[in-house]
C-alpha positions, 0 to 999 in steps of 0.5 A: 500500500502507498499512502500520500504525505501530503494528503493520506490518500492511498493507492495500491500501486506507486505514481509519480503524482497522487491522484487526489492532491496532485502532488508529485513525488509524495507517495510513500510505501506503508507496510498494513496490517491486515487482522481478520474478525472470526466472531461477528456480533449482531445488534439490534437495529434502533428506529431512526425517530428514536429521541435521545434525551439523555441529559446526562452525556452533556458536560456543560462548560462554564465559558459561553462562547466555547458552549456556543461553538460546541452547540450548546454543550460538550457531548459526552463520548464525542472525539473533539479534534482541536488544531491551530499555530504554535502558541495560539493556546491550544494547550491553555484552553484545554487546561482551563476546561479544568475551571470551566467544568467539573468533571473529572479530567485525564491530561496526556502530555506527550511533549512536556513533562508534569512539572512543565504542565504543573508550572502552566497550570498554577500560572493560570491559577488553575485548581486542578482538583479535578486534573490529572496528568501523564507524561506518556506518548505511547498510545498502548500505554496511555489506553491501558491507563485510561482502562484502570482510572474511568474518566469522563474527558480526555486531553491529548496532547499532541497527537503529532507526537503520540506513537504506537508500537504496533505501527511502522513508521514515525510519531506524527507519521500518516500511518502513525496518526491515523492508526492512534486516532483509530485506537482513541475513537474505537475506545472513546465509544465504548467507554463513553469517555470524550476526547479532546485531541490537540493538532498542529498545522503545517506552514500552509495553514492546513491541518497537519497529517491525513485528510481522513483525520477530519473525517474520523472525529466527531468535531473540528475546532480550529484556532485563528490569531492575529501575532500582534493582537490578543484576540482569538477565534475558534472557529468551527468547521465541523460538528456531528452534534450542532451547527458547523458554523459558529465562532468562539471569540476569546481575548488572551489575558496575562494569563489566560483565555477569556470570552469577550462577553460584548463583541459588538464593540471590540472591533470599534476605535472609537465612537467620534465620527472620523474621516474615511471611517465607515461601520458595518455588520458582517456575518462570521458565519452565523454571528454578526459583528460590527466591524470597522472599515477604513480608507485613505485616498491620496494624490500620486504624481505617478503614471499607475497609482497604487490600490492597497488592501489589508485583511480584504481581498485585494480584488474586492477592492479593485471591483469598489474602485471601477464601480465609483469611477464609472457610475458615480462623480467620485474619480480615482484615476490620479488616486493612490488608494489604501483600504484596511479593516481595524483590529485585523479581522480577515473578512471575505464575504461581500456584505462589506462592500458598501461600506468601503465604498462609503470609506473611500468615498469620505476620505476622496470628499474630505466629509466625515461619516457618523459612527452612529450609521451602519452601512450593509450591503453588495455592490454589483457591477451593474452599480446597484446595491444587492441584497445578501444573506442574514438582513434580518440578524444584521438589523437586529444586531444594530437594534441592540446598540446605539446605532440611528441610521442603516443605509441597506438596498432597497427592499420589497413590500414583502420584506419590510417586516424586517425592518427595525421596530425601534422608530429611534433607527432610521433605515435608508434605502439605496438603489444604486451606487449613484445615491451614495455618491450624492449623500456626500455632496 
């Protein structure tokens, strides 16, 4: 059998190319074990209207946003997959679980030692009562421990340095870790013992080991970070038991995790009206987010002026750019323009444009905008202003703050119920590009 290094994909012959990631030259031979089952057991089937109501497998932590992102709670015998960048506090939220919850846990460290663990844990001011740890990264090892003292969740840490003695190949090997995280899935559900398996990524991003990984646990967390700013996502990107697309946001304290318990105002600067400066609601994923745009437009003496954009896609911009010049007043031929989102917040979905536009457009006219307005919505490139996803998440979000005015498209009879109840909200309705443009003339 040849298995891909890059992705796991496996191929009974050797290829110069794999046939699933297109890589050349990644197909390496692994020796499979193959162990035949003589005794099959017969179970009785279960009608797939069957509730489960058994509140009893919910462990239910203490911080919100981590609840939110689990959907609701952590389900008991449920395999948790947990990866991000090196230092992004992979290791701190899983040791803080043991403030959070109050069940027993079971610490596996296969690359510290119990003294470096202990040294963490009383830096984070973590009781500890109910945490027990085991420097060990032998899988055989570690399961045989687990049989002796019943646990109800399970931290391993890493899984990249785990190894079993019963598999060629080395720790964090794409034989290595599919066969250990077999062994801890088989075990985690017949035991009914969680298990929170903690993961690197490689320099691209992706999750370290094979792609089948993803496949084989239950939920998939995933860390994101910005390397000069405390806040933390943990995004989700698959749940067997909730929603698959809900967030957590934390800020990374002196010593540890916390939730940010507003995030409607953590991404705004300030509340005075600025130039260049437009606010707006965007959806990361299902949880809306008032977010600030900025622009800056300055006059270049050179033949092709320079478009710049940070944590936007630089075509987006571009697109913003070629609407204004060919349907509004606003020309930025012998314009540099510069684009950037506060905070660092990567954003990718197209609710954003108008607020650019807006951005772009005060900081070429010289006229502040209000940060008492939201701007929402897409801008085509037949100049009209299109409705996207979650208008109705998006008002209520500004319903719940101190926000007068929304400038959204224009809306049919059929949706004005979505309009804010509060009278206190202005909502303006633009049809095009061109109405924008004359609001600051």
């Amino acid at each position: 059998m040849y298995i891909c290094t890059d992705c796991g994909n496996e191929s009974l012959k050797w290829k110069g190319q794999c046939e699933f990631c297109k890589e050349w030259n990644t197909l390496k031979e692994s020796k499979v074990s193959s162990k035949l089952k003589k005794d099959w057991e017969v179970w009785e089937l279960q009608n797939i209207k069957s509730k489960w109501e058994n509140t009893e497998e919910r462990i239910v932590t203490s911080s919100s946003e981590l609840n939110a992102v689990l959907g609701g709670w952590i389900v008991q015998w449920s395999i948790i997959l947990l990866s991000g960048e090196p230092g992004i506090g992979k290791s701190t939220l899983s040791l803080q679980l043991g403030n959070w919850i109050h069940e027993d846990i079971i610490y596996i460290s296969g690359e510290e030692t119990q003294g470096q663990i202990s040294s963490r844990a009383e830096r984070l001011d973590i009781e500890g009562k109910n945490i027990k740890i085991l420097a060990e990264n032998n899988i055989e090892n570690v399961i045989s421990t687990l049989k002796k003292n019943e646990t109800k969740l399970v931290i391993l840490d890493s899984i990249s340095v785990m190894y079993s003695s019963e598999i060629s190949g080395t720790a964090g090997s794409i034989s290595q870790v599919r066969a250990i995280t077999e062994m801890v899935v088989e075990y985690g559900k017949t035991t009914n013992t969680t298990f929170i398996i903690i993961g690197h990524v490689t320099k691209d991003g992706s999750l370290a080991g094979p792609k089948t990984l993803e496949h084989m646990v239950d939920t998939v967390l995933y860390f994101e970070w910005d390397k000069f700013d405390n806040l933390r996502i943990l995004r989700c990107l698959k749940n067997r038991f909730g929603s698959s697309s809900e967030i957590g946001l934390y800020k990374m304290e002196e010593k540890w995790l916390i939730d940010i318990e507003n995030p409607g105002l953590e991404f705004i600067s300030d509340s005075e009206d600025a130039l260049g400066s437009a606010l707006s609601v965007t959806m990361e994923w299902t949880r809306p987010l008032v977010i600030e745009t900025e622009a800056l437009t300055m006059y270049t003496k050179f033949g092709y002026p320079k478009r710049s954009a940070r944590w936007i896609v630089g075509s987006k911009l571009d697109l913003i750019i070629a609407v204004l010049g060919k349907y509004s007043s606003i020309k930025l031929d012998s314009h540099d323009v510069y684009c950037n989102i506060s905070r660092g917040l990567s954003i990718w979905e197209p609710g954003l444009d108008l607020a650019i536009a807006a951005s772009i457009i005060s900081s070429k006219t010289g006229k502040a905008l209000s940060k008492k307005a939201l701007y929402i919505w897409e801008i085509s490139l037949t100049w009209k202003i299109k409705n996207v996803m979650f208008l109705e998440r998006r008002i209520k979000e500004a319903e719940k703050m101190w926000f007068e005015t929304l400038y959204i498209p224009e809306i049919s009879s059929s949706l004005s119920s979505l309009l804010p109840k509060n009278a206190k909200i202005k909502c303006v309705q633009i049809k095009n590009i061109w109405e924008l443009s004359k609001m600051f003339q």
